[in-house]
C-alpha positions, 0 to 999 in steps of 0.5 A: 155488601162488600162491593158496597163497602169497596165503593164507600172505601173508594170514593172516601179516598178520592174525596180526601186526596181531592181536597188535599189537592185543592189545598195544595193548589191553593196554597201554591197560588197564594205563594204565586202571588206572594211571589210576583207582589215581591217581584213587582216592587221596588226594594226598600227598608220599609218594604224588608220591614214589612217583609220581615214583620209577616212572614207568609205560610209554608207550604206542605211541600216546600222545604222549611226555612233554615234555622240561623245556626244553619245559614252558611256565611257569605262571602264577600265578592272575592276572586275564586281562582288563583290569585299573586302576592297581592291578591289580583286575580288572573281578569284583573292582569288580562284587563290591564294588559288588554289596555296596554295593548290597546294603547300599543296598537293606538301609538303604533296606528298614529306612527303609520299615520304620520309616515304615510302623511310624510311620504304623501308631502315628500313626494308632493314636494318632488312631483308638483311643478305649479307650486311656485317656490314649493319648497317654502310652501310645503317645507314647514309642513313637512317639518311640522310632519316630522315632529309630529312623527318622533312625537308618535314613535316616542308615544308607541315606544313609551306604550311598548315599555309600560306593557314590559313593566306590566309583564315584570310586575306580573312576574314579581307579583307571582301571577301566572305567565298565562295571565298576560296573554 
């Protein structure tokens, strides 16, 4: 009898946990579904209407909304780290030295450009010989070289003195020296 009672008592427990099992399943299929109808849409107000006016059931082992006294505040996309007197933050100051640079870099290429092309007409000029009076030929070219060249270098040196204004704005701002690198 007592196995009898053993086997009864057994078997009852397996029915019961087997079907809260299959509820639990079910349950969670249904959130599944929940889940990729919501992905799968695109977000409007109708559709957070919607949202809002059914709200699905919980289930057993999913933790329980937060009550609205227990929301935390968001906060706005503001810089996590240090920032200067006036609130940039340290990517704002590398991007902007990052493109003073690059404007650097730029003006510097467009003088060695026009230095080699200089140097190329200077020693045409010496060089060919069947070029009848080369000096009228080549001569406005090389001037118009050379203007074109102080235009270059006063770019480059314009560019060099933004990156100084930027590097002393930083200072006054009160960013990090780290930042301009």
């Amino acid at each position: 009898m007592r196995a009898f009672l053993a086997l009864f008592v057994f078997t009852f427990t397996i029915q019961a946990s087997a079907q809260s099992v299959a509820d639990i399943a079910r349950r969670e299929r249904e959130r599944q579904k929940q889940t990729e109808t919501r992905s799968k849409g695109t977000y409007t107000n109708a559709n957070a209407a919607a949202a809002a006016a059914a709200p699905s059931q919980p289930s057993a082992n999913a933790p329980s909304p937060p009550k609205p006294s227990e929301k935390k505040e968001e906060v706005a996309a503001k810089p996590t780290g240090p920032t200067d007197n006036k609130g940039r933050d340290e990517k704002y100051w590398r991007d902007a030295f990052k493109k003073s640079r690059d404007l650097v870099r730029q003006a510097d290429d467009k003088v060695q450009v026009q230095e080699a092309k200089l140097k190329d007409l200077n020693t045409q000029l010496l060089r060919q010989s069947d070029i009848y009076n080369k000096e009228n030929v080549l001569g406005p070219i090389i001037s118009q070289t050379q203007k074109d060249l102080e235009t270059a270098k006063a770019e480059a040196d314009q560019a060099r003195n933004e990156v100084t204004k930027l590097e002393d704005e930083l200072r006054a701002s009160g960013g990090l020296p780290g930042w301009a690198r």
